[in-house]
N, C-alpha and C positions, 0 to 999 in steps of 0.2 A: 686370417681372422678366426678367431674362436666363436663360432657361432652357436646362439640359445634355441639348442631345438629339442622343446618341451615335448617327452612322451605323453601320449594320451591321458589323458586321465580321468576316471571315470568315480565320480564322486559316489558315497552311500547312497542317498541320495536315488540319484539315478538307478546304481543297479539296482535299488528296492522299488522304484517303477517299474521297471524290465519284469521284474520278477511279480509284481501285479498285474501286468499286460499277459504273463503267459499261465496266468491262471484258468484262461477261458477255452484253453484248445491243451490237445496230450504234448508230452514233452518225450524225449526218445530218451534221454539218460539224467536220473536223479543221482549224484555220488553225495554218499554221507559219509564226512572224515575228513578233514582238512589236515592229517599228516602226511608222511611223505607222501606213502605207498597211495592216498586219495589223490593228493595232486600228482604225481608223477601218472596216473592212470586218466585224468582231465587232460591233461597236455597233449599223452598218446592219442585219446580221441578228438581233440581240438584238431593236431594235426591231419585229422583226415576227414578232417569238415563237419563234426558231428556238435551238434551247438550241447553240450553236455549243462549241467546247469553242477556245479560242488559248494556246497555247504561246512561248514562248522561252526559248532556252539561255542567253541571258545575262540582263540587266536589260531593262525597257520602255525602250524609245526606248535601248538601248544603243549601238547604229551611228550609220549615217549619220542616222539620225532627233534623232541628237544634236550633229549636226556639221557643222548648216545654219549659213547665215550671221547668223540671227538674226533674218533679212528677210521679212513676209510680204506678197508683191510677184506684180507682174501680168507681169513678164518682159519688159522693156520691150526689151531685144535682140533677142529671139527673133523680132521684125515680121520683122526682116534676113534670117532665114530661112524667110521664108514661115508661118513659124506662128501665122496672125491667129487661127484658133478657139482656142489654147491659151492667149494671151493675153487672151482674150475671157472662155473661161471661169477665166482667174487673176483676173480685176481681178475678177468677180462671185463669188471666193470670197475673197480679200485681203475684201472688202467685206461677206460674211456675217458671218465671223471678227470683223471690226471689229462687229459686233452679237450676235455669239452668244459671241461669248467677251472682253469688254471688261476684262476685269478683269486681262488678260495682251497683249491685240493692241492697238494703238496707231500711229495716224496717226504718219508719220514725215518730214519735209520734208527733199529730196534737192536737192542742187545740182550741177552736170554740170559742173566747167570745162570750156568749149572755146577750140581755137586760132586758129579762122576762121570767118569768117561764113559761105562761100560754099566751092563743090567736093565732089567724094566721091561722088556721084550713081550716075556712071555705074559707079564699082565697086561700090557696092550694088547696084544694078538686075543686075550680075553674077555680086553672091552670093547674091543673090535666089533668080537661076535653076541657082544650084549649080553656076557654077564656082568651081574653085578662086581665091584671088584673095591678092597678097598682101598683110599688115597696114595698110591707110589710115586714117590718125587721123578720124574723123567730124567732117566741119563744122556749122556753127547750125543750118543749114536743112536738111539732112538729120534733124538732133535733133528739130527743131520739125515736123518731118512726122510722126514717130514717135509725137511728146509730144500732138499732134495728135489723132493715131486714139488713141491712150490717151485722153484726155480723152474722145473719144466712148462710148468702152466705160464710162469712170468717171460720167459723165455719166444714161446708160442705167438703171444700178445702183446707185451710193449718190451721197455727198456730200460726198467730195473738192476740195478748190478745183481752177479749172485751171492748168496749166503757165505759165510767162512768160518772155521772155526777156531777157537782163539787159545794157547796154553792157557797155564798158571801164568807165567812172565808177562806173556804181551797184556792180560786179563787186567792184570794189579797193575800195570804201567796205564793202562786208559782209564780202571774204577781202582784207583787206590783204594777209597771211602768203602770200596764191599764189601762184606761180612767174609770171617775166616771160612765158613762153610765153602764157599764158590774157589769150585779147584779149576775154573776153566769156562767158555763163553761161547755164545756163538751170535753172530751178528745178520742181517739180512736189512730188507728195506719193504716199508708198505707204505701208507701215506695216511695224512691227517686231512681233519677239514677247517675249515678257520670260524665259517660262519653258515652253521646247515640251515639256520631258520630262514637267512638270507634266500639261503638260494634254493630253500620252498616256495619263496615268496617270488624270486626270480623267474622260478617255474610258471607260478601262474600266469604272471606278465606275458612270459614266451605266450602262453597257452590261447591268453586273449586276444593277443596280436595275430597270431594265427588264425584262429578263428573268432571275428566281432560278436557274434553270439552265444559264444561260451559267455557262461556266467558265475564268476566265483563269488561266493558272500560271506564272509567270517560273522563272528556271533549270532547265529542261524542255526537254530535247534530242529530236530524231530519229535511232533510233539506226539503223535500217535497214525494209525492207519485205519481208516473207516469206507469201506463201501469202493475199495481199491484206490481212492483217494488218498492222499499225503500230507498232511497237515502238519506247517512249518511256522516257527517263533521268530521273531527276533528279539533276542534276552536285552535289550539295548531299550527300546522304546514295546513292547509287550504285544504287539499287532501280530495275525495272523497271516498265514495264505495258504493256500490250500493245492496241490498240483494230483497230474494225474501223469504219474509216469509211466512208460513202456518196462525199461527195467531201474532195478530199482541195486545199486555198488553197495555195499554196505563195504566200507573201509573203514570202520570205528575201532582199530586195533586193540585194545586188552577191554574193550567196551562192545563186543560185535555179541556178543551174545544179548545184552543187553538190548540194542541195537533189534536183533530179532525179534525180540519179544513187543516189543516199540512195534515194529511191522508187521506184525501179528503172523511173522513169518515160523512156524513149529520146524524146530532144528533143536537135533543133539546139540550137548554142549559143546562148542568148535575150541574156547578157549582155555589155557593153564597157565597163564602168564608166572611173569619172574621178577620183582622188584629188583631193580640195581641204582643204587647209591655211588655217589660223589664226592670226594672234598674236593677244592680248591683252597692251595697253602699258598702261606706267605713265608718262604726260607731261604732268603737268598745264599745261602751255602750247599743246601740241595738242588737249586735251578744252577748254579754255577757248575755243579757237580756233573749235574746230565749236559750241561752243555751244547742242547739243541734236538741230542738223542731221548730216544724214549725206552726206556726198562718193562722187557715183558716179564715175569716173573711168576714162583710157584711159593703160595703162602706154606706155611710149615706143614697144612694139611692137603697142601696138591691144590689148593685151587687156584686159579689164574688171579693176578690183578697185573694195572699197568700205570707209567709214570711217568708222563712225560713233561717240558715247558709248556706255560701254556700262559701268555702273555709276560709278563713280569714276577708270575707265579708259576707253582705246582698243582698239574693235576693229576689226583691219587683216586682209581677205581678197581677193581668195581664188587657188589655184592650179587648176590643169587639165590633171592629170598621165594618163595611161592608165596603170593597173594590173593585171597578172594576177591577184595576192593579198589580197584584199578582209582577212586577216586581220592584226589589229594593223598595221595602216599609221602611221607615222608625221610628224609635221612635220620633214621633213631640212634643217639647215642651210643648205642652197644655197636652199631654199624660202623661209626665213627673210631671209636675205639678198635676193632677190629681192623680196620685200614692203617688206621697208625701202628696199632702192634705190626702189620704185615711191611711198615715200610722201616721199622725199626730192623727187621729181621733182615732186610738186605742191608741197611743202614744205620749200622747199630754205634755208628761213633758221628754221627752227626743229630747235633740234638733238636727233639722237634715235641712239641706237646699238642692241645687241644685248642690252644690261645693263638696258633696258628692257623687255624682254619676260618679262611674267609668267607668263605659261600660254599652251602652244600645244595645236592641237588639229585632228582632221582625220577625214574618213570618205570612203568611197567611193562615188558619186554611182550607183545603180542605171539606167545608162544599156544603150540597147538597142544591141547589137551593130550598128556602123555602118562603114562605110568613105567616111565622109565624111573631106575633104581636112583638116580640121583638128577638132580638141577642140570647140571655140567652134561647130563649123556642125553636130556631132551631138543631132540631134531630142529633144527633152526633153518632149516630149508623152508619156502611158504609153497601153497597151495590156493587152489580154485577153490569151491564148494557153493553148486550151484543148486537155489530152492524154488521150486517150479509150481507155477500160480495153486494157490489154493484156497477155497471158499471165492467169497468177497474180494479178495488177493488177486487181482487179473494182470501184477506185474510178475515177473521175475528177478528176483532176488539173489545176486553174486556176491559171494562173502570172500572177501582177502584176508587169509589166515596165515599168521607167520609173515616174514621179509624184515629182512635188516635196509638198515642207509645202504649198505654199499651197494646190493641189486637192486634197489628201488627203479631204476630205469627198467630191467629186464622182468622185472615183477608187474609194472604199471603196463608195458609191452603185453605182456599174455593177457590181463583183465580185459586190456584195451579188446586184442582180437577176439576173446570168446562174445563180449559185447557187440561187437561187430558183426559178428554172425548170427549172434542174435535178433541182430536189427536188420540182415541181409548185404550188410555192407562190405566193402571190404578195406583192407589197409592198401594205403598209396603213399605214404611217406615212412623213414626208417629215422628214428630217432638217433641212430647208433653212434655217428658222425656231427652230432648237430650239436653246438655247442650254445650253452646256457646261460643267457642275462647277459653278465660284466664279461664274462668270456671270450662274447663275441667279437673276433678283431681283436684280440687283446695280444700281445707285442709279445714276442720271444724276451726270454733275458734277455740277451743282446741289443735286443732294439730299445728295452723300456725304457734304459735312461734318456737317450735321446726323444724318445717320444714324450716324455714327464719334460725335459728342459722345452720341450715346445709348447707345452701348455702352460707352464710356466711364463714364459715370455708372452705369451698371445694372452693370458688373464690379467700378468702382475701380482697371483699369489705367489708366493716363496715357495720354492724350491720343496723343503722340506713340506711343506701342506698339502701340495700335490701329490706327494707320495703315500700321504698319510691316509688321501683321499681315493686316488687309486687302491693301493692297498686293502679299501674297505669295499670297495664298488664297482671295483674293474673298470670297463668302458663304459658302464652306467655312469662314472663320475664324471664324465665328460660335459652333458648340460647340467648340470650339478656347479660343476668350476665356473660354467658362463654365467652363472647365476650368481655365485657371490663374488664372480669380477664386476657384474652390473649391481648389483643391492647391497654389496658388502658381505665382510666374513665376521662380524665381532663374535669373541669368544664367550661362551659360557662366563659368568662372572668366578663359578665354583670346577669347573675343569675347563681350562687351554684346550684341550684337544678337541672338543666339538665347539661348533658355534651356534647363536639361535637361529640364523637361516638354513644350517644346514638343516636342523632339526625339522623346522617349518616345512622343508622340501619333503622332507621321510613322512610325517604326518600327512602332507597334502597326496605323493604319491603312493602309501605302500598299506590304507588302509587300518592305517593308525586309531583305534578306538579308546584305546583305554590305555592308561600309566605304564602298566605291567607290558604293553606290546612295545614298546619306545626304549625300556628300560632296559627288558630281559631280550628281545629278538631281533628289532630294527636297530642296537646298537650291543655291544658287547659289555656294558656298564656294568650291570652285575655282575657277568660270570667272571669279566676280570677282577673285579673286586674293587671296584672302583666309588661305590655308591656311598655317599653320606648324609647324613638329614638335611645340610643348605643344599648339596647338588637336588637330589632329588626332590626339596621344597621349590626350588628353582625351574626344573623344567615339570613340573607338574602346572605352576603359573602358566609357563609358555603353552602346554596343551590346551590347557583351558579356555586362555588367551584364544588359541587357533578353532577349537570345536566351538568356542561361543556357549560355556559352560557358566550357569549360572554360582555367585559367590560359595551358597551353603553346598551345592552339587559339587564344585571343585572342593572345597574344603571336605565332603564327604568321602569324594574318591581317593585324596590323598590318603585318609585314616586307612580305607580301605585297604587300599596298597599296602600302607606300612604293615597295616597288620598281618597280612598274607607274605611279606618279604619276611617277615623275621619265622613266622609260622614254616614254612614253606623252604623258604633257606638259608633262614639261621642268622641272616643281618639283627642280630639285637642291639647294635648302632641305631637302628628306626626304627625303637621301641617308641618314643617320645612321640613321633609320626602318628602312632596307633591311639595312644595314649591321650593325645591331644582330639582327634577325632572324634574318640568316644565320648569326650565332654561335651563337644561339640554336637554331635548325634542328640544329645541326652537333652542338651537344651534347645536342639531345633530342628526338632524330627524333619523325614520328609513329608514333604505335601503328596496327599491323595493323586492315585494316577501317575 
């Protein structure tokens, strides 16, 4: 039998009691930052008992934590900058991930066009040592040095095939489509991820169930620091609370400086962040083309972009802009423009315009304040930076600077332990091995068909729904399936592929507050390019439906949405969303409070 066994669930609701209750006594760890690098640093201290309390103002993995390239990757440029241990330890977490979280991270085969065999040496060996140098296309044997020491670090730690290098002949026989420049290839493997916000969100789960007195709470602002006191919003319903923490994680990645000054913490400026930009295209002649692989590539002026499938589309990235304004960044036209020139240049007989871009998308890279001679040579390794009580200030202050997705575990790991020592504690569990959310238990190839035909049979959903549903939720799908065997599966009336129960489950479990969270992170709707003015008029009802949103409220948050989706990434499909709203607004303002 397939049995319905409900995870916990811990409503708004309640953890905004919890979080009143512990207003009256100190708390041992405040994290502010609901991206990775915050929650993968709550998890590490959940597991060693420590009841941490983590916060964000918006949604989990709302930022840059949602506006990676997809890639869970060991940095293969970053050699050119001297940075072998950060590469070292990326390929040894790229390769955790591939075993602790398989049900989303997946081996991804990468092909380099290059334009010469030979050359390039001696300005690497000059950007090595940090001069400035300007733009040289990378030759073979420079690549093949690189792909080299990669293979060593991959070799070390899991079980990756290694790199190859490819003629002219074999080159044109797998990318016919390549532009005449590419005299020759090289091939290697790293991995992608399918669903990161997921399995931020998965994170926390782990984190709670581990420890019951962790407390994670989305839409949960920092609102200022007075008298070593902590004064916290909820942007949801406007109520305060007030805490008193021992130390105080500032994890607000391209927002930590900011962040400081909130805490009345006086710190140099820690951040230089980097805007990078998105498309996702609709070209079925270019997804045919990659045919599963991903194109790592050098734009005409040496800089990186890449291009891989990414559901029934293309996704084409990325840029490396400097930003003062970490908030609401945009993909700006000339960005846009830019990605397509770069992908015309490897693909210059496959035709593609600007009326193919489905959804753009972008965040700002939490880079450490650098006066390196270019974007591209600024250190991507992260750091500590710890601020020690001052005045009125009786907590202390840990800032996480810098960290990509892929060491988000080995990065959360250190915060975790200098917190730990801070508090007297110490570590008793090692995350290294432990595998995350849907992961756990989750079936070799081999076994998952057989395991999918038995939930199949034990539900009586099809075949094909099962996998659809695995596929998005690992072994999370498990009471998930028992649940629309007992209540039903009916589908979306405006997309087949989800139903209104499943949704109902995602809102009831994962923290579900607002349109944009259901839309853009608890499902893939957006970024696959899926969203239309009925679907999205459609399950904005069902939210409403489920929070118990009053008429002019739902009808408000819909406009709101539309208008931030088109703003934001480009859907002018739900301009009409927006449009309609505003009429709406205009003639029935909100009510006071």
């Amino acid at each position: 039998m397939l049995e319905l066994t409900e995870r916990r669930v811990i409503h708004r609701a309640a953890r905004l009691d919890d979080l009143r209750a512990r207003q009256s006594r100190p708390v041992p760890v405040l994290i502010v930052g609901g991206g990775i690098n915050g929650i993968s640093t709550f998890r590490e201290l959940a597991l060693q008992g420590i009841p941490a309390i983590l916060i964000e103002k918006g949604d989990w993995c709302q930022g840059a934590s949602s506006a990676l390239s997809r890639m869970i990757h060991g940095g293969l440029r970053y050699l050119e900058n001297g940075e072998f241990s950060l590469v070292e330890e990326a390929v040894t977490e790229r390769d955790r991930l591939l075993k602790n979280a398989p049900h989303c991270v997946f081996p991804l085969r990468t092909t380099i066009p290059i334009d010469r065999w030979n050359g390039g040496m001696l300005t690497a060996a000059r950007r090595f040592f940090g001069q400035p140098q300007a733009p040289v296309r990378r030759s073979a044997m420079l690549i093949h040095s690189g792909l080299t020491l990669y293979d060593l670090y991959t070799r070390r730690y899991g079980t990756l095939p290694k790199h190859a290098l490819h003629d002219k002949a074999a080159t044109r026989e797998r990318w016919p489509d390549f532009a005449d420049w590419v005299t020759c290839s090289a091939s290697y493997f790293d991995a992608w991820i399918s669903a990161p916000e997921r399995l931020g969100l998965e994170l926390i789960e782990d984190s709670e169930r581990a420890c019951p007195h962790a407390l994670a709470l989305n839409y949960l602002r920092l609102v200022h620091c007075r008298d070593g006191r902590v004064t916290l919003e909820d942007t949801l319903s406007g109520e305060r609370f007030t805490l008193q923490p021992h130390v105080v994680v500032n994890a607000g990645g391209a927002w930590i400086d900011n962040l400081n000054q909130q805490l009345a913490a006086p710190a140099p400026r820690l951040i230089g962040g980097t805007k990078g930009s998105h498309l996702i295209l609709d070209c079925p002649a270019l997804h045919a083309a990659l045919d599963g692989e991903m194109i790592y590539f050098e734009n005409r002026e040496g800089r990186i972009c890449i291009l891989f499938p990414w559901y029934q589309h293309v996704l084409l990235g990325t840029t490396d802009i400097r930003v003062d304004d970490p908030d609401e960044v945009v993909c700006e036209s000339e960005e846009r423009d830019y990605l397509l020139d770069a992908l015309r240049f490897v693909f210059p007989a496959i035709a593609i315009d600007a009326d193919a871009v489905r959804y753009t998308y972008c965040g700002v890279r939490p880079l450490p304040v650098s006066e390196a001679h270019s974007n591209g040579a600024i250190p991507r390794s992260h750091s500590l930076v710890l601020l020690p009580p001052e005045g009125d200030r009786d907590f202390v202050t840990l800032c996480l600077v810098g960290g990509k997705w892929t060491t988000f575990r080995r990065f959360g790991e250190e915060a975790a332990d200098r917190v730990l020592r801070l508090l007297g504690e110490r570590r008793r569990v090692s995350s290294a091995a432990l595998p995350i959310g849907g992961g756990q238990n989750f079936p070799s190839p081999a076994r998952r068909r057989a395991w999918e035909a038995q939930l199949a049979q034990a539900s009586g959903l099809p075949p094909a729904r099962i996998t659809q549903l695995v596929t998005r939720y690992g072994t999370r799908a498990v009471p998930l399936i028992a649940l629309l065997s007992r209540d039903g599966d009916r589908p979306l009336r405006h997309h087949a592929g989800y139903s209104e129960n499943e949704l109902r489950w995602l809102i009831r479990h994962e923290q579900v507050c607002r349109l944009e969270d259901l839309l853009l992170r608890r499902t893939a709707l957006a970024i696959a390019g899926e969203l239309t003015a009925p679907l999205v008029t459609e399950i904005a009802a069902l939210l409403a439906s489920a929070l118990a949103l009053s008429a002019d409220d739902a009808r408000r948050h819909l406009a709101e949405t539309g208008e931030r989706l088109v703003r934001l990434h480009g859907l002018s499909q739900l301009a009409p969303l927006a449009t309609a709203g505003a009429e709406t607004a205009a003639a029935s303002p909100p009510a006071a409070g």
